[in-house]
N, CA, C and O of each residue as an XYZ file, in Angstrom:
592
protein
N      -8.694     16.510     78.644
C      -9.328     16.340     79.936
C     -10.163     17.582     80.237
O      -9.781     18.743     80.088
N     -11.491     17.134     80.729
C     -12.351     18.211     80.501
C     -12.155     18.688     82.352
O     -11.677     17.906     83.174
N     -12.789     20.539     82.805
C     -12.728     20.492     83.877
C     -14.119     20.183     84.055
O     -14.877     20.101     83.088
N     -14.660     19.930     85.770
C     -15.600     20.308     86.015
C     -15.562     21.777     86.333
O     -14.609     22.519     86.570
N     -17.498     22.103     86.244
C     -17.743     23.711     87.411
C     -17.947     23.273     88.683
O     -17.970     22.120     89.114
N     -18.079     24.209     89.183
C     -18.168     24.196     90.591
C     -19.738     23.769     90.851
O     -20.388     24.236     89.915
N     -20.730     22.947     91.909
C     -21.365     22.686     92.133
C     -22.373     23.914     91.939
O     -23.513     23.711     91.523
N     -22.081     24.723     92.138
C     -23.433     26.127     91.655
C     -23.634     26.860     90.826
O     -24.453     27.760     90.639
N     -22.678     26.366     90.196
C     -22.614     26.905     88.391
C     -23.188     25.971     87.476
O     -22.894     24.776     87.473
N     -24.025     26.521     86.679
C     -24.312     25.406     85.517
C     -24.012     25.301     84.299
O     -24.033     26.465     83.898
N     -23.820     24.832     83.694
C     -22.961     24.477     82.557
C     -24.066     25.660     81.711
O     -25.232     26.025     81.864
N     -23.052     25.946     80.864
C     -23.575     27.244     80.031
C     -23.746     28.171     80.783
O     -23.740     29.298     80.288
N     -23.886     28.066     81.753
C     -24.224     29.988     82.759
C     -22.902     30.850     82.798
O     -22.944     32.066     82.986
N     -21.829     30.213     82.627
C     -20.284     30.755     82.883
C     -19.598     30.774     81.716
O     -19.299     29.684     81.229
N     -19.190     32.058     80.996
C     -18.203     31.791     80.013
C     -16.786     32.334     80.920
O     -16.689     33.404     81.519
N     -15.812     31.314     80.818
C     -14.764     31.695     81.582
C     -13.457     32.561     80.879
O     -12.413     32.985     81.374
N     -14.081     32.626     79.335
C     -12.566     32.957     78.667
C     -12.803     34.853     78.255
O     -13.924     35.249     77.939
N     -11.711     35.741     78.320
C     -12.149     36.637     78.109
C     -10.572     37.464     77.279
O      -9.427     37.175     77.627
N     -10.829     38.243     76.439
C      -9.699     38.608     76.069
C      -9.608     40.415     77.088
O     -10.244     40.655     78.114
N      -8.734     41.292     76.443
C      -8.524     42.560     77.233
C      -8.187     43.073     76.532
O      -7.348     42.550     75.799
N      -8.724     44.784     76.225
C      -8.364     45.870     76.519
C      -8.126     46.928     77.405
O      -9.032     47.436     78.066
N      -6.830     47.326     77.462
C      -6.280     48.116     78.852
C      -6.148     49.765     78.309
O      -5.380     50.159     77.431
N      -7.031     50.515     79.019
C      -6.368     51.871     78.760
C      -5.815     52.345     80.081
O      -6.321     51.715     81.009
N      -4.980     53.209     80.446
C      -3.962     53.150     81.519
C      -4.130     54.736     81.455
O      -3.872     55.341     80.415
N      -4.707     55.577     82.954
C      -4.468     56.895     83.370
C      -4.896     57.480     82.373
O      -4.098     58.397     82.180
N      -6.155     57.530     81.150
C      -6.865     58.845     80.291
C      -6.973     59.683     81.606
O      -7.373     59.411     82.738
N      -6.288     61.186     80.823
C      -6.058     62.401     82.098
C      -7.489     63.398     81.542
O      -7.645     63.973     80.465
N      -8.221     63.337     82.504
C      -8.862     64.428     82.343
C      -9.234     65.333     83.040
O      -9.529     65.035     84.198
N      -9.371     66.903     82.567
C      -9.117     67.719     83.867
C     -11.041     68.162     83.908
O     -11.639     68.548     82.904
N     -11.656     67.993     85.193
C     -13.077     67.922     85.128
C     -13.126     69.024     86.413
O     -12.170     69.584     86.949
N     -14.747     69.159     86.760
C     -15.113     69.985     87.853
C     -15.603     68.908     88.885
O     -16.831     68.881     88.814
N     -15.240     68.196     89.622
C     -15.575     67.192     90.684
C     -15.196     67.610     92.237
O     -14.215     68.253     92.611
N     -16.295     67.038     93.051
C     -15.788     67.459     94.363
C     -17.130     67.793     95.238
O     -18.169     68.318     94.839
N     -16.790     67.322     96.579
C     -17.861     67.542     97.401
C     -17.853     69.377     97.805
O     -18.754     70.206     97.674
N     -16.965     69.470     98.133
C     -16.631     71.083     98.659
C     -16.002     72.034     98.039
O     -15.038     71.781     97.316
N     -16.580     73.599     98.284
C     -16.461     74.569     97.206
C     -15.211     75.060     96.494
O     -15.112     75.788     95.506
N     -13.971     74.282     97.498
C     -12.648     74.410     96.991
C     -12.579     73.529     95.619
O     -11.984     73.799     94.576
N     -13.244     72.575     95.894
C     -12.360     71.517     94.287
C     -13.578     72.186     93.572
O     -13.564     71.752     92.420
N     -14.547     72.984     93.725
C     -15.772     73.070     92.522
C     -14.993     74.016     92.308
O     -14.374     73.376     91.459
N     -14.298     75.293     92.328
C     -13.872     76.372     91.884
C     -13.120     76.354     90.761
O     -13.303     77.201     89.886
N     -12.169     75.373     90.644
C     -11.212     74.673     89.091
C     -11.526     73.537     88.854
O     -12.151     72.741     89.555
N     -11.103     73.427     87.861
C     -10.914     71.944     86.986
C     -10.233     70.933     88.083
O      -9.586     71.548     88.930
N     -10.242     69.910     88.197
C      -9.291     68.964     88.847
C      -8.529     68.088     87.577
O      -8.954     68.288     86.439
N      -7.768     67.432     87.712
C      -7.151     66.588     86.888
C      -7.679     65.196     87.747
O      -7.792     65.096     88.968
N      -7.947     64.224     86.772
C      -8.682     62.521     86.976
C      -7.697     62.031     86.164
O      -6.958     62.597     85.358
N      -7.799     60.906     86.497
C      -7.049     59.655     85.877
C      -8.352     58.503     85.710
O      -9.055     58.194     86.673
N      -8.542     57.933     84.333
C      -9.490     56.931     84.223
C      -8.753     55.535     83.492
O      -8.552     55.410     82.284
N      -8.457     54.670     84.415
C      -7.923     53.701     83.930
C      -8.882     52.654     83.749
O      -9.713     52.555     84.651
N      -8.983     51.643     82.552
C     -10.024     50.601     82.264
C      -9.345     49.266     81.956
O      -8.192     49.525     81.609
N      -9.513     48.271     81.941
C      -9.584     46.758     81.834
C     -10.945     46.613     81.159
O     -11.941     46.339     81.828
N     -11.016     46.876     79.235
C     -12.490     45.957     79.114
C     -12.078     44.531     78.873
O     -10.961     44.032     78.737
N     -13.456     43.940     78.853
C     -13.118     42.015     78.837
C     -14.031     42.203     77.144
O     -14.922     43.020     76.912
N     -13.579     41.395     76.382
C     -13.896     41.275     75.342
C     -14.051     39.920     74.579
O     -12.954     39.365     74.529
N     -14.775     39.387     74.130
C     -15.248     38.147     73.777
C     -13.798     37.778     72.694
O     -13.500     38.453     71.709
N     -13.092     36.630     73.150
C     -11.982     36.376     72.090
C     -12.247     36.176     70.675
O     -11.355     36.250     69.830
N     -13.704     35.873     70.352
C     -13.809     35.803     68.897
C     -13.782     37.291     68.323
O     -13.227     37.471     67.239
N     -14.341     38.334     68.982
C     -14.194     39.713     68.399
C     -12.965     39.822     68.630
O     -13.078     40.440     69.689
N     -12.133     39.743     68.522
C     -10.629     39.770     68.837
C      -9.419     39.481     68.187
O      -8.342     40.040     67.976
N     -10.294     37.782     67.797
C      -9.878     37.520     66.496
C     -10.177     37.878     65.388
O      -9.394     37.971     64.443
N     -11.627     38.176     65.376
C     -11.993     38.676     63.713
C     -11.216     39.953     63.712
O     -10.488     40.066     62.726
N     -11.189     40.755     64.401
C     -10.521     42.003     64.431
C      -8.971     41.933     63.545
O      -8.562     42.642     62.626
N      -8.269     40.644     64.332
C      -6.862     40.446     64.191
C      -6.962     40.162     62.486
O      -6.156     40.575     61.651
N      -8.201     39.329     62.227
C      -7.884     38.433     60.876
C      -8.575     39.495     60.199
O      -8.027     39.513     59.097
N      -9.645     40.582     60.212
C     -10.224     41.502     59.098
C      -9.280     42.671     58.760
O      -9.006     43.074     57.629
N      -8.714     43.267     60.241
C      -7.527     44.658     60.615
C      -8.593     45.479     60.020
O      -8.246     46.479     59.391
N      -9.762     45.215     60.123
C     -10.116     46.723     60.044
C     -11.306     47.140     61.250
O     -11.716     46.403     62.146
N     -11.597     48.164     61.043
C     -11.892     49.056     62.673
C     -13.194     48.723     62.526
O     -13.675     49.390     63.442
N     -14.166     48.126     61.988
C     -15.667     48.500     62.070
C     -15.306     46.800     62.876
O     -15.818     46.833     63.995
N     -14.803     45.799     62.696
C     -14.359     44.707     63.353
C     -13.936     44.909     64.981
O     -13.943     43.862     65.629
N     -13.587     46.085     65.677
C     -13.022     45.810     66.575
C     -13.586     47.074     67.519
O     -14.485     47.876     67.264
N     -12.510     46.928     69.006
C     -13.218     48.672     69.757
C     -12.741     49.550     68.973
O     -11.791     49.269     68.242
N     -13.332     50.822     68.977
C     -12.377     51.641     68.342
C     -12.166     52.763     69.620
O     -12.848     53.743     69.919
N     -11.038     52.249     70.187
C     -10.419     52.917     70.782
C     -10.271     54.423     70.786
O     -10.041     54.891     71.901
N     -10.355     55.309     69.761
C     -11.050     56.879     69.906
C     -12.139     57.303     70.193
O     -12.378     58.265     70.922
N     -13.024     56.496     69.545
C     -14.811     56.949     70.204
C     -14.220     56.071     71.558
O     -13.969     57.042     72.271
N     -14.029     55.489     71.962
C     -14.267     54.825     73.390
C     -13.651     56.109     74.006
O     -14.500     56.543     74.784
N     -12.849     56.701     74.010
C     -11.973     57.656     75.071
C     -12.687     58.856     74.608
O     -12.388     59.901     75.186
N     -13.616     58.912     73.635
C     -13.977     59.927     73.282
C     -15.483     60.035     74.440
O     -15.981     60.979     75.052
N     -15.789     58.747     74.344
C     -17.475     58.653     74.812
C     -17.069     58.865     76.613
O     -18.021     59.193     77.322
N     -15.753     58.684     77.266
C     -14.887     58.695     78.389
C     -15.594     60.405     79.005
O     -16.312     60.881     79.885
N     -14.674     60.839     77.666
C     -14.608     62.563     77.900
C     -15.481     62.889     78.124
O     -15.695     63.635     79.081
N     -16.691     62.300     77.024
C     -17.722     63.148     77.030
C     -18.768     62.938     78.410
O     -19.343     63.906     78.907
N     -18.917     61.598     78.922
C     -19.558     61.636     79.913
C     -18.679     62.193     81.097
O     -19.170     62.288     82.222
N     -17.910     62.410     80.944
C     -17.283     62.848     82.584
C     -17.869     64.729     82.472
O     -18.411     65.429     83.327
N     -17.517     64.996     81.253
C     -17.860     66.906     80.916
C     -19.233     66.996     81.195
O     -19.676     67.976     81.794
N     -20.142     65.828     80.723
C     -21.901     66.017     80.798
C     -22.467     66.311     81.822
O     -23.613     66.747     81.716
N     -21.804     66.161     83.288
C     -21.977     66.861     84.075
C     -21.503     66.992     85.460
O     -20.550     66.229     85.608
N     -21.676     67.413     86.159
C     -20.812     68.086     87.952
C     -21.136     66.738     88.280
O     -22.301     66.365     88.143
N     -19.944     65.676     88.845
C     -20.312     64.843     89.957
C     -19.868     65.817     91.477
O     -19.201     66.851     91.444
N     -20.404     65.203     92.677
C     -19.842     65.318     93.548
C     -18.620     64.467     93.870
O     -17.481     64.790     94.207
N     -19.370     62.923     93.605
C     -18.260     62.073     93.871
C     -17.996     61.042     92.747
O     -18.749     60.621     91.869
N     -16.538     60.722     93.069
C     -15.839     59.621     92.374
C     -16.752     58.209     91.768
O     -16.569     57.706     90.659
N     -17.939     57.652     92.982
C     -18.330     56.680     92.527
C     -19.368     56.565     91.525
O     -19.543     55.647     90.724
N     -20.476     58.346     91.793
C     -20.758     58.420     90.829
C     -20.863     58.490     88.864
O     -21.693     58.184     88.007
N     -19.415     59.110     88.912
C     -18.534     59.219     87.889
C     -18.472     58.170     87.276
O     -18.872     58.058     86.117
N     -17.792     56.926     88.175
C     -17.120     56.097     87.855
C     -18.715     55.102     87.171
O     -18.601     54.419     86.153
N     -19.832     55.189     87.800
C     -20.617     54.192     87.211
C     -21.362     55.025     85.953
O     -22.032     54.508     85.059
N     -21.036     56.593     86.142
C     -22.142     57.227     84.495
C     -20.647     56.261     83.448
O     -21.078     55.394     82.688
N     -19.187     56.439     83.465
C     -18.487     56.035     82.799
C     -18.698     55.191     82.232
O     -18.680     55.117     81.004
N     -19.063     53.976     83.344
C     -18.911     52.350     82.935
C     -20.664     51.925     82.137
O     -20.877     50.881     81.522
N     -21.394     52.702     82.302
C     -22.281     52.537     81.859
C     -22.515     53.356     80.557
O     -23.389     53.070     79.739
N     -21.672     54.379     80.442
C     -22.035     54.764     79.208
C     -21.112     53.912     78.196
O     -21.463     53.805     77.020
N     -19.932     53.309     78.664
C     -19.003     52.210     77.581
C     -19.573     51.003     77.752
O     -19.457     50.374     76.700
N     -20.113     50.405     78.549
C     -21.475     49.256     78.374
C     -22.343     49.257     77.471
O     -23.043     48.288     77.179
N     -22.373     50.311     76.964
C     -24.159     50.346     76.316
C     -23.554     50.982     74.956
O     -24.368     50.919     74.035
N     -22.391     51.544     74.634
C     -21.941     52.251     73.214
C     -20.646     51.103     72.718
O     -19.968     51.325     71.716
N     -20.454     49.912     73.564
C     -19.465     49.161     72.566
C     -19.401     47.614     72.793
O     -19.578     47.091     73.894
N     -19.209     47.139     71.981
C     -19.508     45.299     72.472
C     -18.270     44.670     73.161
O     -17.296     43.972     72.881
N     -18.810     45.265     74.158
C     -17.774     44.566     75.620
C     -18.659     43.508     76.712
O     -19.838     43.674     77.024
N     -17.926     42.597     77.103
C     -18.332     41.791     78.255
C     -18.254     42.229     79.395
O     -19.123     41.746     80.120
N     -17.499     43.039     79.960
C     -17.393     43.948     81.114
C     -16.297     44.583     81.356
O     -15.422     44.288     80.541
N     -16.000     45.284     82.084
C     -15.017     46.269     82.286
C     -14.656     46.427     83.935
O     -15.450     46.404     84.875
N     -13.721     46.534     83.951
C     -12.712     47.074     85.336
C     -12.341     48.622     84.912
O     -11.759     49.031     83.907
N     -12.949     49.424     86.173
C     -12.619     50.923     85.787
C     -12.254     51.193     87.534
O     -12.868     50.859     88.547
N     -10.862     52.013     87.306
C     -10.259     53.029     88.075
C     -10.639     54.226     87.730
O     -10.520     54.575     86.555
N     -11.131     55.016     88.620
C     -11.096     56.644     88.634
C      -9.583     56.909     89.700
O      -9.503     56.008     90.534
N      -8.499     57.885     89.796
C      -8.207     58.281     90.441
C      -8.247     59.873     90.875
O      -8.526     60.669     89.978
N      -8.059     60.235     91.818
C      -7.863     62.201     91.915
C      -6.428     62.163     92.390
O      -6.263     62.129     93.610
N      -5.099     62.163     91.404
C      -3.880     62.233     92.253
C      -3.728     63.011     93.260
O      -4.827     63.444     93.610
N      -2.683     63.485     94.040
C      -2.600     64.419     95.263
C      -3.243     64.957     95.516
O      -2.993     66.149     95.336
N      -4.757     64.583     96.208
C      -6.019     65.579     96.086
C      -5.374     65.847     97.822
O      -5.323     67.019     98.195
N      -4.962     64.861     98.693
C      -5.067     65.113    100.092
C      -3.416     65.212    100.598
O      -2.832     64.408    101.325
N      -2.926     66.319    100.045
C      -1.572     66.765    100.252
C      -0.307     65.476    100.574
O       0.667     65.403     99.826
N      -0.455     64.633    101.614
C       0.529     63.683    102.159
C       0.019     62.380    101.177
O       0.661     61.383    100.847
N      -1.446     62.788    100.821
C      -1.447     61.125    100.296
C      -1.242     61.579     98.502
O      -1.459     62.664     97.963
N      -0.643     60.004     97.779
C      -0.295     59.851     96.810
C      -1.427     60.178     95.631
O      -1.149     60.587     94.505
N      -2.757     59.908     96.135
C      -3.869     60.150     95.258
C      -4.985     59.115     96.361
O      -4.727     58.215     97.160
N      -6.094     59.671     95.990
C      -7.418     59.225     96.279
C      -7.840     58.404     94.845
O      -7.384     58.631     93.724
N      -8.979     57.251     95.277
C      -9.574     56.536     94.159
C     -10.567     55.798     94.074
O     -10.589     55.274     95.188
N     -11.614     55.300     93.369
C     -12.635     54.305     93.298
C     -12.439     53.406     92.056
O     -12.301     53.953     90.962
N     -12.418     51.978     92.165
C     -12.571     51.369     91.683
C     -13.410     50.142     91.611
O     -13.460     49.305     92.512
N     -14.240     50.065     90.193
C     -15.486     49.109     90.297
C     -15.386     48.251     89.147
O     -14.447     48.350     88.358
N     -16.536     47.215     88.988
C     -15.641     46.163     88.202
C     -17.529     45.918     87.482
O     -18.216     45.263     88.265
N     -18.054     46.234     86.573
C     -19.557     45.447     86.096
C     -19.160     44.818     84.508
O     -18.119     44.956     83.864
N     -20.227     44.195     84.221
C     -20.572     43.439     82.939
C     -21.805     43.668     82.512
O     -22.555     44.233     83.308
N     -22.318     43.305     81.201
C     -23.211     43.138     80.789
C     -24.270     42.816     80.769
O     -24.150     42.021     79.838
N     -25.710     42.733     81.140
C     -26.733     41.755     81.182
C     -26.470     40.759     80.657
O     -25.777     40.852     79.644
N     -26.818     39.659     81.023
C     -26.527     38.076     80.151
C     -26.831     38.328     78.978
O     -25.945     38.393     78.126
N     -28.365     38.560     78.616
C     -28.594     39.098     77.221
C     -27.889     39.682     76.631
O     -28.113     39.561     75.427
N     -26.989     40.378     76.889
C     -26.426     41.457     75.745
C     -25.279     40.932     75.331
O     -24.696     41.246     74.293
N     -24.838     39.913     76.336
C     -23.406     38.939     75.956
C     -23.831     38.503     74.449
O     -23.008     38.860     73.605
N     -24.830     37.879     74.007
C     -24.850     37.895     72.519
C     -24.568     38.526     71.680
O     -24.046     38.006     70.693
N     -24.793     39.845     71.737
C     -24.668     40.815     70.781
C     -23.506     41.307     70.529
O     -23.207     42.161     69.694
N     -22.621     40.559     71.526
C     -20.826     40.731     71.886
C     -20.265     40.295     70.608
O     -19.438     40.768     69.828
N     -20.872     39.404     70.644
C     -20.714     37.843     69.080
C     -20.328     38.978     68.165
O     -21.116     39.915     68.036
N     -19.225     38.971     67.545
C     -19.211     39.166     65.673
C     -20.293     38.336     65.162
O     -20.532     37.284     65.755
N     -20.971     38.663     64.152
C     -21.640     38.315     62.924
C     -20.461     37.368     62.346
O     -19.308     37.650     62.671
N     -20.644     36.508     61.694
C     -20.503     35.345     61.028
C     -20.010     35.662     59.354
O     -19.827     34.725     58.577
């Protein structure tokens, strides 16, 4: 039994299926901050991600087991580091979109859910945070595709 879409969706405009990779709290200690207290040290960040990943790369991954098949999870946390060090944000949201855009454009993902947090930045509270959620240009969803 097939479903329908919803009246404003058109068939082919929506792929609904998506597989996941989760990285949970990468700690990194950066120079962030509106005011001259947090610019003076490092702060410690937390970058948590949800990428969405096309289930056929997922599977070929599962059925080849080898890494040129799949994310490779070290350059990804690597490409993390490196854009957060590349330079002074003031703020969190900025951060959070050089992040998501630099793992958009260096790995074949469908989109990503990214947390920044600053734990105990405001003494009583538990941590401060931004979280944003983008994807791909439609176009680039192709290039998601494993090769054949």
């Amino acid at each position: 039994m097939s479903q329908s879409l919803p009246n404003h969706v058109k068939k082919g405009q929506l792929e609904l299926r998506a597989d996941h990779i989760k990285f949970d709290r990468i700690p990194l200690d950066i120079f962030i901050g509106a005011d001259p207290e947090e610019l003076s040290k490092r702060q410690r960040i937390l970058v948590s991600m949800d990428l969405r990943v096309s289930p056929r790369l997922m599977k070929r991954a599962a059925r080849t087991d080898q890494l040129k098949d799949a994310v490779d999870f070290l350059a990804l946390v690597t490409t993390v580091q490196q854009t957060a060090e590349k330079k002074q944000s003031v703020l969190l949201e900025t951060l959070a979109e050089e992040i998501a855009a630099a793992v958009l454009a260096g790995f074949p993902i469908k989109g990503l859910g990214l947390l920044i947090q600053k734990p105990n930045r405001y003494g009583t509270l538990g941590g401060i945070g931004v979280e944003i959620d983008r994807t791909q240009p439609r176009r680039f969803n192709a290039a998601c595709r494993p090769s054949r």
